[in-house]
C-alpha positions as CSV (number, residue, x, y, z in Angstrom):
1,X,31.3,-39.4,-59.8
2,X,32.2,-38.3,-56.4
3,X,29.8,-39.8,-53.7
4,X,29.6,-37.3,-50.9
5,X,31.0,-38.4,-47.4
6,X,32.7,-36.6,-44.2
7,X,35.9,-37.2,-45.9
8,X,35.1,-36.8,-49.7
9,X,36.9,-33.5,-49.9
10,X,40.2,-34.6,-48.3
11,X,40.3,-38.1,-49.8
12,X,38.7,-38.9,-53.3
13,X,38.1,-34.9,-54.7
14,X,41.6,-34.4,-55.0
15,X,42.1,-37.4,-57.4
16,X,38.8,-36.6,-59.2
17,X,40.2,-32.8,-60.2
18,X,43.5,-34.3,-61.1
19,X,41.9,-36.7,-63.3
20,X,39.8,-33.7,-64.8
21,X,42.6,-31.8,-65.6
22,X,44.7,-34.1,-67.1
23,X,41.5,-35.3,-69.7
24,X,41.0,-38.2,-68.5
25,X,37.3,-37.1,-67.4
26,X,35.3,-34.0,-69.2
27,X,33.2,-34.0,-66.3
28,X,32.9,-34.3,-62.3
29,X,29.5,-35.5,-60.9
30,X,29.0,-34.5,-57.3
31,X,26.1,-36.3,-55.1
32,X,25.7,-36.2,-51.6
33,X,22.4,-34.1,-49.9
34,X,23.7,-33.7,-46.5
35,X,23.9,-30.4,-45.0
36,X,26.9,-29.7,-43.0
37,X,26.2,-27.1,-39.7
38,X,29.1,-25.3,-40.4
39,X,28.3,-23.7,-43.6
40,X,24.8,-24.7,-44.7
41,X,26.0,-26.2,-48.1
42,X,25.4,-30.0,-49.2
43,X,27.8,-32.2,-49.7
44,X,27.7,-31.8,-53.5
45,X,27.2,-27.9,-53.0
46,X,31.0,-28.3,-50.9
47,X,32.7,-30.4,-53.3
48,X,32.0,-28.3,-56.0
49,X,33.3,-25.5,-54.1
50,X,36.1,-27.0,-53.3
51,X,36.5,-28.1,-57.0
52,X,36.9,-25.1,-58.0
53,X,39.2,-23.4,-56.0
């Protein structure tokens, strides 16, 4: 689970998708609900994005 912060996609994603693709997680759960002015996407919306890039 990745709890949804300013710095979520700089700090703790990274590990999250590293853990993911070395099987050590068959899932990421993204949570966070608020919406950044920038781009109109939550914070779960973004760190899925980012996720999958």
């Amino acid at each position: 689970m990745i709890p949804g912060s300013s710095k979520a996609v700089e700090y703790r994603l990274p590990k999250a998708v590293d853990l993911y693709n070395e099987g050590m997680a068959n899932k990421i759960l993204f949570s966070g609900g608020v919406i950044w002015r920038e781009n109109n996407l939550s914070e779960a919306q973004l760190l899925r994005l980012k996720a999958m890039e």
